[in-house]
BAMI-302507 format. One record per residue (C-alpha): y negated, z, x negated. Coordinates in steps of 0.02 Angstrom, whole numbers. Each point is the difference from the previous one (the first is absolute). Last residue first. Layout:
# residues N
SITE      y      z      x
SITE      Y      Z      X
...
This chain:
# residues 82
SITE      y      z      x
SITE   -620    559   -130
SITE   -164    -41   -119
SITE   -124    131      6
SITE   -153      8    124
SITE   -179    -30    -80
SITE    -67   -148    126
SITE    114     -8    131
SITE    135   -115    -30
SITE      0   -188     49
SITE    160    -84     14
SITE     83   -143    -53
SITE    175    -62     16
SITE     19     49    209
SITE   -178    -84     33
SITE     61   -169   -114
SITE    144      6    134
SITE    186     19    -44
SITE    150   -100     -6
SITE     27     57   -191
SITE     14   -184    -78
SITE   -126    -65    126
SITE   -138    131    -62
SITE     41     -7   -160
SITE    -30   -198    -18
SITE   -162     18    122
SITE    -75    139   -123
SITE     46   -115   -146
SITE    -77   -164     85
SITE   -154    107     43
SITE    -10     36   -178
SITE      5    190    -66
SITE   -176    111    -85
SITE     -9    130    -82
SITE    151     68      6
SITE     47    171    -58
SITE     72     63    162
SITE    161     48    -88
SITE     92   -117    123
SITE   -123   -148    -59
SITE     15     50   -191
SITE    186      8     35
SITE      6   -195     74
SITE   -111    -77   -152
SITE    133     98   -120
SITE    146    -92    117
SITE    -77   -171    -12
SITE    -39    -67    145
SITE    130   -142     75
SITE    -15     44    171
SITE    218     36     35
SITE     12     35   -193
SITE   -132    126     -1
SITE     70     75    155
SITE    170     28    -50
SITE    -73     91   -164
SITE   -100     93     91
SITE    159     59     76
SITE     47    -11    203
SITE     60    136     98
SITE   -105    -70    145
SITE    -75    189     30
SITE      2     28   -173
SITE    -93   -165    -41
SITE   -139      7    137
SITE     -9    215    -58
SITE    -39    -49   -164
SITE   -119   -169     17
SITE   -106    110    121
SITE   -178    -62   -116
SITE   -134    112      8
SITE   -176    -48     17
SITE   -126    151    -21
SITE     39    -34   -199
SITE    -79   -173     19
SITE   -170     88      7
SITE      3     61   -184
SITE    -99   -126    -63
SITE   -148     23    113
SITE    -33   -124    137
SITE   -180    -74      8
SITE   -126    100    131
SITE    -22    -89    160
């Protein structure tokens, strides 16, 4: 297996945007409700995270009722953000 190239992650998009709108909820709500900072928060929803801590994931995950599967999603490899 070949190692991953930097620019992997990018195939991983994060549905923080439509999980919020759809629960008219604020970052800002959810940073207080999982206790992440709300820069930490907008990398996430800008898919510029590197990395995020299973605690984290689980945190945002119980303060939006939603699965890990409904957060994170794996694009097609080239297609443009939505």
């Amino acid at each position: 297996m070949a190692p991953a190239e930097p620019d992997d992650a990018s195939d991983l998009h994060c549905r923080l945007d439509e999980l919020l709108e759809a629960r008219d909820m604020t970052l800002t709500r959810l940073s207080e409700l999982v206790g992440v900072s709300l820069v930490n928060l907008s990398v996430l929803k800008n898919d510029r995270a590197r990395a995020i801590r299973f605690s984290t994931l689980q945190a945002i995950c119980r303060a939006l009722d939603c699965e890990v599967g409904e957060l994170l999603v794996l694009r097609p490899r080239g297609s443009s953000p939505t």
